[in-house]
C-alpha positions in Angstrom: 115.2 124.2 109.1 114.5 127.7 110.8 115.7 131.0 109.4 118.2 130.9 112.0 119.3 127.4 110.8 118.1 125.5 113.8 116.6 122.1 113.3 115.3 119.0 114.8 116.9 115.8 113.4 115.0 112.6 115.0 116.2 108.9 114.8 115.5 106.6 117.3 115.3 103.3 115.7 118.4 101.2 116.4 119.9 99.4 113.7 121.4 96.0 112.8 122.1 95.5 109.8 124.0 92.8 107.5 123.5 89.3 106.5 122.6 87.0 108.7 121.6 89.3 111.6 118.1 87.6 111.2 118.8 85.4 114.1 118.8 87.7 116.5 115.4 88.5 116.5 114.3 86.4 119.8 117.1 88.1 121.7 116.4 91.8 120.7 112.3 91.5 121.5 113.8 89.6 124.7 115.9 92.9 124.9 112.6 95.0 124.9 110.8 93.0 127.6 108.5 91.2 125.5 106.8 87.7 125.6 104.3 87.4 123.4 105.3 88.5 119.7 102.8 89.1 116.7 104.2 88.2 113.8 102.5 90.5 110.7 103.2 89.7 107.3 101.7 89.5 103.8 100.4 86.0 102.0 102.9 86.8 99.2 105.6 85.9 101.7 103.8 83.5 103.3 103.6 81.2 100.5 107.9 81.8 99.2 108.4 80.3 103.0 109.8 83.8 104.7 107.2 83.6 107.1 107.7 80.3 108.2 111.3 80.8 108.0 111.0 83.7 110.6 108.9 82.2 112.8 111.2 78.9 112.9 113.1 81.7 115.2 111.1 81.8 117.8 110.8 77.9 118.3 114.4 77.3 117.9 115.8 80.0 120.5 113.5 80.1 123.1 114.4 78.7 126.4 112.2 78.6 129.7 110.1 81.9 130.0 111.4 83.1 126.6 110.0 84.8 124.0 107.3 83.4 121.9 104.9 84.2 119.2 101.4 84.8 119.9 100.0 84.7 116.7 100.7 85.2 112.5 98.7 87.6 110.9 99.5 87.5 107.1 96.5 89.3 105.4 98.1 92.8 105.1 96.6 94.6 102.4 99.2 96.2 99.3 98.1 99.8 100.1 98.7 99.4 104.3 94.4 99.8 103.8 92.5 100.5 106.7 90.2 97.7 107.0 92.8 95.1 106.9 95.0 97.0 110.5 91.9 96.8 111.8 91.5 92.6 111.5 95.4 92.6 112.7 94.4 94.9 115.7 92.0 92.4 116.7 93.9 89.8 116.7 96.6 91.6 118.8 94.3 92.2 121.3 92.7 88.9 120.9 96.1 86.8 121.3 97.5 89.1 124.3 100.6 90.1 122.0 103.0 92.7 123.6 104.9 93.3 121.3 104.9 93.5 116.9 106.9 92.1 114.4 106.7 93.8 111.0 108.3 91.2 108.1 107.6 92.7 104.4 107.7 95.7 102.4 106.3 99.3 102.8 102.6 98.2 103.3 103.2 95.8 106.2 105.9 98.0 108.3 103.2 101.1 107.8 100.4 98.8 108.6 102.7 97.6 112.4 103.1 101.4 112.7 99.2 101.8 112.6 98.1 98.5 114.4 100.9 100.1 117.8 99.5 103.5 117.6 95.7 101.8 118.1 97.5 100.0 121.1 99.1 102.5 122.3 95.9 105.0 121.5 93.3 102.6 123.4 90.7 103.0 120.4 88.9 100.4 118.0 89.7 101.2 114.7 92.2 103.2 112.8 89.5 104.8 111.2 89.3 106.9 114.6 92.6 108.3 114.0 92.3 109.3 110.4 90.6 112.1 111.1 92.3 114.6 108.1 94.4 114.0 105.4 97.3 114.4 107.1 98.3 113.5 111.4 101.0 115.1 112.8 102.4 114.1 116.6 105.2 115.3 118.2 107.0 114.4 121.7 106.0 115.9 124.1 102.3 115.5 123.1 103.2 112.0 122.7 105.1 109.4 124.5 106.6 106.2 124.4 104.1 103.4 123.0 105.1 101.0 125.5 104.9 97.9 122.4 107.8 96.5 121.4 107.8 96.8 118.2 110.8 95.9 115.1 110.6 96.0 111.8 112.3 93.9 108.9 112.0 95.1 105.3 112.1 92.3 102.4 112.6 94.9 100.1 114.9 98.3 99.5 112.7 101.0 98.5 110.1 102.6 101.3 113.1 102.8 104.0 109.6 102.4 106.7 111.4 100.5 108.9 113.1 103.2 110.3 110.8 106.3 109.5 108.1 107.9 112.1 105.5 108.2 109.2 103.4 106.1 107.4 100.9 106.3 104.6 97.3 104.8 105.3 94.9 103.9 102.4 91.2 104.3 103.5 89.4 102.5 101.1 85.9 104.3 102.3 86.9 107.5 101.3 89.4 106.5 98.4 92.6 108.2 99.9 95.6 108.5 101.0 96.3 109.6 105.0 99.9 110.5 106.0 100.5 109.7 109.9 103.6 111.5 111.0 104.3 111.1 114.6 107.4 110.8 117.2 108.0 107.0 118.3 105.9 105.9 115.6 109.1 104.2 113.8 110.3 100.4 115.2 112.7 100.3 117.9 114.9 98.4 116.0 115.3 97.5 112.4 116.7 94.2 111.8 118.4 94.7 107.4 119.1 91.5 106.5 120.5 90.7 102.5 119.2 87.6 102.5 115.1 88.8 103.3 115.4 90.4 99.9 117.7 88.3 97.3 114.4 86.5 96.4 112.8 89.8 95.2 111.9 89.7 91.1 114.4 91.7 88.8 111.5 94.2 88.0 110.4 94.5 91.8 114.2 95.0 92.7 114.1 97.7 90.5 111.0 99.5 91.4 111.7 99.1 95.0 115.0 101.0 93.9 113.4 103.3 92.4 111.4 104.7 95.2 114.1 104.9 97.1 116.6 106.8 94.6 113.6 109.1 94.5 112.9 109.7 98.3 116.9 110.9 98.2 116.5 113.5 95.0 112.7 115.0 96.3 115.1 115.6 99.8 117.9 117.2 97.8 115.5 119.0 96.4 114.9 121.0 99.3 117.1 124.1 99.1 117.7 124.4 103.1 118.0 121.4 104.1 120.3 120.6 107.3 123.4 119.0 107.0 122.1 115.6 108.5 119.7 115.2 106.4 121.3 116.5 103.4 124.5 113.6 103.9 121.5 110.8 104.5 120.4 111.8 100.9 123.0 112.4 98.5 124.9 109.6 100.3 121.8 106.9 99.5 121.2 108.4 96.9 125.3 107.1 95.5 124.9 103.6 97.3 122.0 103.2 94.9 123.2 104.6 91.7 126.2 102.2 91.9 123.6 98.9 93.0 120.8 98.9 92.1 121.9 97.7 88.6 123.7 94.8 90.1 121.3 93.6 92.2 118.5 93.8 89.1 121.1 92.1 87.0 122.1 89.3 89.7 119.7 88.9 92.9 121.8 86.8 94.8 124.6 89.3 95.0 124.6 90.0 98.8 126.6 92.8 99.6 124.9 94.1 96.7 121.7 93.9 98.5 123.1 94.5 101.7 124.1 98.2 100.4 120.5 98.5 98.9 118.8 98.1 102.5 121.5 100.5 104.1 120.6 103.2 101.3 117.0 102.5 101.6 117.1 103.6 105.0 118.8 106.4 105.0 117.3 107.6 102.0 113.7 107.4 104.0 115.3 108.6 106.9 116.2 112.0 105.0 112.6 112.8 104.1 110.7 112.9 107.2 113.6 114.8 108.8 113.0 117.1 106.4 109.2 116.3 105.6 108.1 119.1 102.2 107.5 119.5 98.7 107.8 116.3 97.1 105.9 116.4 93.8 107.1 113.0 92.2 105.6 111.3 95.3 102.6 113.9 94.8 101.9 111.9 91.6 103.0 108.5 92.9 100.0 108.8 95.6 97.8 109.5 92.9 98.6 107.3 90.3 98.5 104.5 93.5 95.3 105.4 94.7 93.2 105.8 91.5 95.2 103.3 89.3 96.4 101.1 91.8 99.8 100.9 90.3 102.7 99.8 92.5 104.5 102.8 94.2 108.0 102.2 93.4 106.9 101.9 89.3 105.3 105.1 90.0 108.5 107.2 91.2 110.1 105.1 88.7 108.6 106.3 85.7 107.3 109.9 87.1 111.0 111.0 88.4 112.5 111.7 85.1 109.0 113.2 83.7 108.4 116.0 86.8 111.9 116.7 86.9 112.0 117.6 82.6 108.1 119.3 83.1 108.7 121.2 86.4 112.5 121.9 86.7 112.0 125.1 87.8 111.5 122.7 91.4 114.9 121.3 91.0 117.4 124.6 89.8 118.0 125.8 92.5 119.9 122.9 93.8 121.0 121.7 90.7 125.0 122.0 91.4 123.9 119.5 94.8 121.9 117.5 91.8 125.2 117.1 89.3 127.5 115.8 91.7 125.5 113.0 92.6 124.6 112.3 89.1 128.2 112.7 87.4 126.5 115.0 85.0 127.6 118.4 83.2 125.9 121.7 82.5 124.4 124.6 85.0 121.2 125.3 86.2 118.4 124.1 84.2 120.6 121.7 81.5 122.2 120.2 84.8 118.6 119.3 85.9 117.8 118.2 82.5 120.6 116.5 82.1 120.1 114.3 85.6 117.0 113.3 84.3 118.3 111.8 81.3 120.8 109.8 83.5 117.6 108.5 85.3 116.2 107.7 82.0 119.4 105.7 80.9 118.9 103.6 84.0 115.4 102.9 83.8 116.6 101.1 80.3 119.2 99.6 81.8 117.3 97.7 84.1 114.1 97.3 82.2 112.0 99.0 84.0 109.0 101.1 82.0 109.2 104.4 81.2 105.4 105.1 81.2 102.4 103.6 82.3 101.1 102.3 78.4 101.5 98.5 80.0 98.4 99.7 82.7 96.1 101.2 79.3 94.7 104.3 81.6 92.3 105.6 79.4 92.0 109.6 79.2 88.7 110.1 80.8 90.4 109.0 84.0 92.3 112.7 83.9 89.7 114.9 86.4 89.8 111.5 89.0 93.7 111.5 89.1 94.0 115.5 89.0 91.5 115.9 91.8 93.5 113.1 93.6 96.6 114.8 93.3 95.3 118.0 94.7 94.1 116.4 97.4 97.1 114.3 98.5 98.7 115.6 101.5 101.9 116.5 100.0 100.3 119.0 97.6 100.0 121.3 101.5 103.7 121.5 100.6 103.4 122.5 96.8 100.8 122.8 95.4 101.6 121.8 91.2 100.4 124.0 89.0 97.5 122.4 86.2 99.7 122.9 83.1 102.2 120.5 84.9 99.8 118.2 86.3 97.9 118.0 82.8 101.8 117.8 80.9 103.4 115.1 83.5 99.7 112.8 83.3 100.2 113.3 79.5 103.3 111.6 79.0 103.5 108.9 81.5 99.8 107.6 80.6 100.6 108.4 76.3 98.0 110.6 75.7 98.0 112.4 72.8 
């Protein structure tokens, strides 16, 4: 937001959400004049039968000139890597598809965004857009990608499904690209409870986890506009009060149900308001050099930054306390939020540092330099003594 308070708030994807809505996919790529679907998933999913159980769709509902799928692609990569939107490029362009459909978690929606922007882009390889660290595009430079292209998440945490950005790994070069850009996001996002009441108690948790923090980075950020700002602290309570149910019972729908609405939103709020996010500073890191899942990441690094840097978090720490239910002022309050982080970390089982992934110490200069070189650090840079202090404690070195 400007000095003068004036602000862009983007969000274009169209949503249906609830259980059930599933079914409709046939009709809404029929909706967006395509033919020819790609279906792109991951071989986890393939092999618990969601795949197959989404592609079911398309032979069930289509009548006479109706929509169809092309093709399957299911060997997305966990990190959305290069190499692998590369092989589902191909095959786009090898089975005609006109439009994409994204089925999975934060790796496969990213890797959709990617594989349309190619399309859309007329080039080869991805590898020709990641140019820098970090792509920025915004309307009017770019237009409508002409794909049809929607998105359903099998897990509340990344929020991708409706967000314009994505996070690329290049395996070459060992990092972390951030693609932001207008009409990047699906068209629609199809949140279904039932696509994620098969997800493990300690993925349910992590997922969580990464969204709860995508909501406290954005409240984070003092001048915020009031869009963004209810997107946040309003996810931000949808999760606090769910996620422990749906760790504690998977098959509690609405439960879920409220999970993918919060997930969304919270996403939603951070790249309408795209800045200083140090948790997900580390979380890049820590993914990228120790290849540990992103939502464990957030998970265990939230409470940490916020006790070693909550200088970051004091100045909204009244914003902080209300959503958290917590007493004190100023520094105690964001102390004290942290602590109520902690709590639910043990409630649901989830670690509280990264001993279970035995990082040994002489990994410290590889995951410093990759945290000063992750694109978010352009926002804030984090000063050594916290990076050195945070790495300390969640990897238990003395």
């Amino acid at each position: 937001m400007s000095s003068t308070g004036a602000f862009q708030y983007w969000q274009r994807t169209m949503v249906h959400a609830g259980p059930g809505t599933l079914i409709r996919l046939p009709g809404l790529f029929s909706g967006l004049g395509s033919k020819k679907v790609l279906l792109v998933s991951d071989k986890g999913l393939k092999d618990v039968g969601i795949v197959d159980k989404v592609a079911a769709l398309f032979d069930e509902q289509r009548g006479p000139g109706g929509v169809r799928l092309a093709g399957v692609f299911t060997d997305t990569a966990p990190d959305a890597e290069s190499g692998c939107i590369d092989d589902c490029l191909a095959v786009a362009r090898a089975t005609g598809a006109d439009g994409l459909l994204a089925v999975g978690g934060g790796s496969v929606l990213d890797s959709v965004k990617l594989v349309k922007l190619a399309m859309y882009s007329g080039v080869d390889s991805v590898a020709q857009l990641l140019k820098s660290p970090v792509k920025m595009m915004n309307w009017p430079e770019v237009q409508y990608m002409g794909v049809p292209h929607i998105s359903v998440p099998t897990t509340a945490g990344t929020g991708a499904e409706v967000t314009n950005g994505a996070v690329i790994y290049n395996k070459q070069l060992g990092i972390k690209h951030l693609i932001v850009s207008n009409y990047l996001e699906s068209d629609i996002a199809v949140l279904d409870a039932h696509m994620t009441t098969g997800l493990p108690p300690m993925l349910t948790a992590a997922t969580g986890m990464d969204a709860l923090t995508h909501a406290v980075e954005t409240m984070g950020h003092l001048n915020t506009n009031h869009f963004t700002l209810a997107h946040a602290e309003t996810s931000a309570k949808v999760i606090l009060e769910n996620l422990p149910k749906v760790v504690a019972d998977g098959s509690d729908v609405l439960a879920r149900q409220a999970m993918l609405n919060a997930s969304a939103m919270a996403c939603n709020s951070v790249v309408n308001d795209l800045g200083a996010s140090p948790v997900h500073n580390f979380a890049h890191a820590f993914g990228a050099v120790c290849h540990i899942h992103h939502g464990e990441a957030n998970g265990v690094l939230l409470p940490v930054v916020m006790e070693e840097f909550p200088d970051f978090y004091v100045p909204v720490a009244d914003r902080l306390k209300g959503v958290f239910g917590v007493e004190g002022e100023g520094r105690d309050a964001v102390l004290a939020c942290a602590a109520a982080i902690r709590e639910l970390l043990v409630q649901m089982g989830h670690p509280l540092d990264f001993a279970r992934h035995d990082i040994p110490a002489s990994k410290m200069s590889e995951i410093v330099a990759a945290i000063a070189g992750d694109p978010l650090a352009a926002f804030l840079p984090i000063p050594m003594e916290i990076i050195e202090s945070v790495c300390r404690r969640v990897c238990n070195w003395s």
